[in-house]
N, C-alpha and C positions, 0 to 999 in steps of 0.2 A: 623162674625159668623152667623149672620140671625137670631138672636135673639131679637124681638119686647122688648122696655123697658119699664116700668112704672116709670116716677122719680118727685121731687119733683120740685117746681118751683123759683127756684135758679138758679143762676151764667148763664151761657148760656144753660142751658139743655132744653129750652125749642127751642133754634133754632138747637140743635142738633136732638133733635126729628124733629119738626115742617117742619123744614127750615128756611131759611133767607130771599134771596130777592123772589119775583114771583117765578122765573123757580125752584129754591129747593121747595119751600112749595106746587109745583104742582106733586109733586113726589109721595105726600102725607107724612101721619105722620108716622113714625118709634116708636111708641109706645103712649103712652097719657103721659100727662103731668095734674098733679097735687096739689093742695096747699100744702104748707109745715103744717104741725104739725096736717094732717086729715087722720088718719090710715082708717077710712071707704072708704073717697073716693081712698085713694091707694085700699085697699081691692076691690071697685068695679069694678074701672081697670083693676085689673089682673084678675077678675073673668068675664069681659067683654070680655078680648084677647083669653079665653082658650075657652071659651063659646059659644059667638057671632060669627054665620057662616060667614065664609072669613077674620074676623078680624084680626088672625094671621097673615093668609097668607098675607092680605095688606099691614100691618106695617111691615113682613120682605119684601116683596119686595119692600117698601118705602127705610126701612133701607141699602138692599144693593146695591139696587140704587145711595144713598145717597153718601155713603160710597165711590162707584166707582166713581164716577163723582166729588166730593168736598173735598177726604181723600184721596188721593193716596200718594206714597209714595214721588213720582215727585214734585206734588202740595204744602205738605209739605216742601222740599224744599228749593222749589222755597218762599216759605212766610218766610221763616225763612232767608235764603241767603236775602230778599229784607229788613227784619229788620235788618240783622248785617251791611247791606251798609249803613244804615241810620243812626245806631249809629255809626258808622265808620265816616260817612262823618260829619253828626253836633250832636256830642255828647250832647254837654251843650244845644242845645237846643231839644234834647227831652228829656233829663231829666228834665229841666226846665219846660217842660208841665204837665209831669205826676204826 
């Protein structure tokens, strides 16, 4: 949707903003990312994206950037079909890992 996000800094959400390897995180950020349990620094964030000249505009075009290149429908997939082989082929040993 092109929607720049503010989130907190948990689980993966900072490489869904940021990016992962090199070539994503040169995309740029698709929103800021933030400490958890600091309602100021959320607060300054969003008042940063609506405020700050071009910043919007950056993080969505980072976001659907992002989004095109590394979330397609394909891509997904494709990552999902390559887990069910893997549990398909050695079960016991990735449940064994995890």
């Amino acid at each position: 949707a092109g929607v720049p996000v503010v989130v907190t800094d948990v689980g993966a959400c900072r490489e869904l903003v940021e990016g992962m390897a090199w070539e994503d995180r040169e995309l740029g950020k698709a929103g800021a990312v933030v400490p958890i349990a600091d309602p100021e620094a959320m607060a300054q964030a969003m008042i940063d994206l609506l405020t700050l000249p071009g910043c919007w505009q950056n993080a969505q075009a980072a976001a659907v950037a992002r989004v095109s290149r590394y979330y397609d429908a394909r891509i997904m997939e494709d990552h999902y079909r390559q887990l069910y082989m893997t549990l398909w082929q050695k079960p016991n040993e990735v449940f064994a890992e995890g």
